[in-house]
C-alpha positions in Angstrom: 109.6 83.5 65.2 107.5 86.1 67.4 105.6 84.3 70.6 102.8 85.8 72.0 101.4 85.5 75.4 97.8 87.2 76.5 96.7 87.9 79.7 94.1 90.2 81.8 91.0 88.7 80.7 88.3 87.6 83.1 84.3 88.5 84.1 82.7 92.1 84.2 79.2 93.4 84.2 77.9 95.1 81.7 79.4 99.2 81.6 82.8 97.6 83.2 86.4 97.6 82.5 89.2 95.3 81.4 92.8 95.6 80.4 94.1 92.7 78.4 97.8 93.0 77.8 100.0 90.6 75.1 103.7 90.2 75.6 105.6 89.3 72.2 109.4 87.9 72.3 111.2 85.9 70.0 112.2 87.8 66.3 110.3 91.0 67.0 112.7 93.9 65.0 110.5 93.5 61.7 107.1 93.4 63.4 105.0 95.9 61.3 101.6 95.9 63.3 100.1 94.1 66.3 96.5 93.6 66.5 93.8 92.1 68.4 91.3 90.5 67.8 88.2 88.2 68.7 86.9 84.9 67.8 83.4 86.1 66.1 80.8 84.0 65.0 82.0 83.4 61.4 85.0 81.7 59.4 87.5 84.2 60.4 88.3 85.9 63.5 87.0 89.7 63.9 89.7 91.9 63.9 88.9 94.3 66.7 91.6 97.0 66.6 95.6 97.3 65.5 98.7 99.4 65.8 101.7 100.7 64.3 104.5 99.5 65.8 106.7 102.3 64.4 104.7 105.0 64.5 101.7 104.5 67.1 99.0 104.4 63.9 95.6 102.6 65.2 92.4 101.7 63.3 89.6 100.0 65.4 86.5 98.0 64.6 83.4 100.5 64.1 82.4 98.3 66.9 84.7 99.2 69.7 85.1 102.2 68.6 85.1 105.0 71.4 85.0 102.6 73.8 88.4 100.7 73.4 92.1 101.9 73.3 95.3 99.6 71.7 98.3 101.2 72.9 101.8 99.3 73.3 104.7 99.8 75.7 107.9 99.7 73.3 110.5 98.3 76.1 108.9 95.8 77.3 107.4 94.2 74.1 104.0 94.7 75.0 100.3 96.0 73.4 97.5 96.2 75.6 94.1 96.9 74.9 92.0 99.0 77.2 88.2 98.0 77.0 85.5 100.4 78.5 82.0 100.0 78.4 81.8 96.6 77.9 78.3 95.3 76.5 77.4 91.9 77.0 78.2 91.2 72.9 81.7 91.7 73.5 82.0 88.6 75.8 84.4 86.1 73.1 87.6 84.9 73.1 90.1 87.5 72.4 93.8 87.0 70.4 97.0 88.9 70.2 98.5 88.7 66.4 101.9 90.0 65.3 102.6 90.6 61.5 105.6 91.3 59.4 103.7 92.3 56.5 103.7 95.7 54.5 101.9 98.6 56.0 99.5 98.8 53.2 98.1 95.2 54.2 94.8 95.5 55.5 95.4 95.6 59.6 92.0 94.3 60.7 92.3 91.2 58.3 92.8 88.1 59.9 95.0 86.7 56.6 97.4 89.9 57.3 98.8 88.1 60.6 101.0 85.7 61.3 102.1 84.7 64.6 99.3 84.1 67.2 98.6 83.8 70.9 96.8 81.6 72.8 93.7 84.1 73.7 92.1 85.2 76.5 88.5 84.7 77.6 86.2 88.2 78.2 83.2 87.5 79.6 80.6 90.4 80.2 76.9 90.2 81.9 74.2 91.9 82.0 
């Protein structure tokens, strides 16, 4: 099992900056990708941007694009995601996801990902 803690959300205006940060322990050797991703308005959660565990490989929402970063710190277990100029539609909930799956899974699926964290609220105003 892979656990998953998030932290570093909070409350920014509009054109601010936030660094959430999830911390995985448990069975993490076979992890493939971590992601991250946000609660949406629809059935599934909207998968906002993933990495490579291996090889530092990222693909981002056309969304966030430009604007936020996924990078992880390999010794301590850790992604982060770096968000910069935050628009008031980005306020959500935002998860941390782990998978084991293939590399040729789709990364920004919500179906790829198994193990889950709690999330993290992101609130931005105007």
């Amino acid at each position: 099992q892979v656990q998953l803690v998030e932290s570093g959300g909070g409350s920014v205006q509009a054109g601010g900056s936030l660094r959430l940060s999830c911390a995985a322990s448990g069975a993490t050797s076979s992890t493939t990708y971590m992601a991250w991703f946000r609660e949406g308005s629809g059935k599934e959660r909207e998968g906002v941007a993933a990495i490579d565990t291996g090889g530092d490989h990222t693909i981002y929402a056309d969304s966030v694009k430009g604007r936020f970063t996924i990078s992880q710190d390999h010794a301590k277990n850790t992604v982060y995601l770096q968000m910069s100029s935050l628009k008031p539609e980005d306020t959500d909930i935002y998860y941390c996801a782990a998978t084991k799956r293939p590399r040729y899974f789709a990364q920004l699926s919500q179906a790829t990902y198994t193990n889950w964290g709690q999330g993290t609220q992101v609130t931005v105003s105007s």
